[in-house]
C-alpha positions as CSV (number, residue, x, y, z in Angstrom):
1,X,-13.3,-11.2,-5.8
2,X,-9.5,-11.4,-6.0
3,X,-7.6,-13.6,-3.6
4,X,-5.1,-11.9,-1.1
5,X,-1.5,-12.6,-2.2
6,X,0.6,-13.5,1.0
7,X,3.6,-11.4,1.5
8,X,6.9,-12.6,0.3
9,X,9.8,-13.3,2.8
10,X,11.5,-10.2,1.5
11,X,8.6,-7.8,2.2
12,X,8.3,-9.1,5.7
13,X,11.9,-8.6,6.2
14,X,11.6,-5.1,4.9
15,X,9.1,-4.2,7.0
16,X,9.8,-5.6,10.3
17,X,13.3,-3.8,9.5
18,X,11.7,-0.6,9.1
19,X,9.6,-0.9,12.3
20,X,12.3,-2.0,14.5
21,X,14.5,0.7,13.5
22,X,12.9,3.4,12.4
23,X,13.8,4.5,9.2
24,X,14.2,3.0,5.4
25,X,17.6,3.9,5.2
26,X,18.7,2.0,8.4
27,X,17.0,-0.6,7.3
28,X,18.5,-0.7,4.1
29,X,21.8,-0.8,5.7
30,X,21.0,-3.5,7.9
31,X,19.6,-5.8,5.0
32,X,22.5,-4.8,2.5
33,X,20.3,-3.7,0.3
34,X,19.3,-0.1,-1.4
35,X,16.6,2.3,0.1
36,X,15.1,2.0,-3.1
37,X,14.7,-1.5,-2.8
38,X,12.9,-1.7,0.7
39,X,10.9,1.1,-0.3
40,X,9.8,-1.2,-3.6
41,X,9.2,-4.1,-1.4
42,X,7.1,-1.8,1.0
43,X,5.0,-0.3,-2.5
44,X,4.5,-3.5,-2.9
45,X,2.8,-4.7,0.5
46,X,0.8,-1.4,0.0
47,X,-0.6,-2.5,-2.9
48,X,-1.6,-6.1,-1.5
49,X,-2.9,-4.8,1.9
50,X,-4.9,-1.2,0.5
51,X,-2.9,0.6,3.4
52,X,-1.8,3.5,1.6
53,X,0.3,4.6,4.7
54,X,3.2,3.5,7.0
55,X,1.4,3.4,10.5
56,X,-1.5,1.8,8.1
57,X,1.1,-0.8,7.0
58,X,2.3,-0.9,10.6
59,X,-0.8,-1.5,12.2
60,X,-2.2,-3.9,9.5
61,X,1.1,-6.6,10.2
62,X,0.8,-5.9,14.1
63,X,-2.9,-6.9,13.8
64,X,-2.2,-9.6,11.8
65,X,1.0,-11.5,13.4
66,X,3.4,-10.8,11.1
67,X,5.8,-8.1,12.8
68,X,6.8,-11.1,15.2
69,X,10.0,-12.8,13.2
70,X,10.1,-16.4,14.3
71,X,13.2,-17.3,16.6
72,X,14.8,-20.4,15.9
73,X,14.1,-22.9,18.4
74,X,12.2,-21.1,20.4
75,X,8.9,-22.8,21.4
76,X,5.5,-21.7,20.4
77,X,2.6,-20.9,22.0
78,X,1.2,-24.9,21.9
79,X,4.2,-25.9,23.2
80,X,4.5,-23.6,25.7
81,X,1.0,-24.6,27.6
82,X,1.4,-27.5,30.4
């Protein structure tokens, strides 16, 4: 059985642009960088994940933590409990 490759910080970027704002090209715009290339970085997430859709893509990241960007400086959930 193949190991699951981790998502680069790029694909992450990609896709949390894409569900914060809706569309690839806004999110290009946002990231400075083509359509083309956060579509490739999305392709690519597909092909790590097996979601062969957007919500799928969506959903998978959600259920897994990964839509949340970490803030800097802001404390995390350990540090938060008294």
């Amino acid at each position: 059985m193949e190991r699951f490759k981790e998502p680069t910080p790029g694909e992450l970027e990609a896709l949390r642009a894409v569900a914060r704002l809706g569309t690839i090209r806004e999110a290009a715009a946002e990231l400075c960088v083509s359509p083309h290339t956060v579509d490739s970085r999305l392709d690519s997430l597909r092909g790590k994940t097996g979601c062969r859709y957007l919500p799928q893509l969506f959903w998978w990241a959600a259920a897994s933590g990964l839509l949340l960007s970490p803030v800097e400086g802001a404390p995390t959930p350990a540090k938060s409990l008294p």
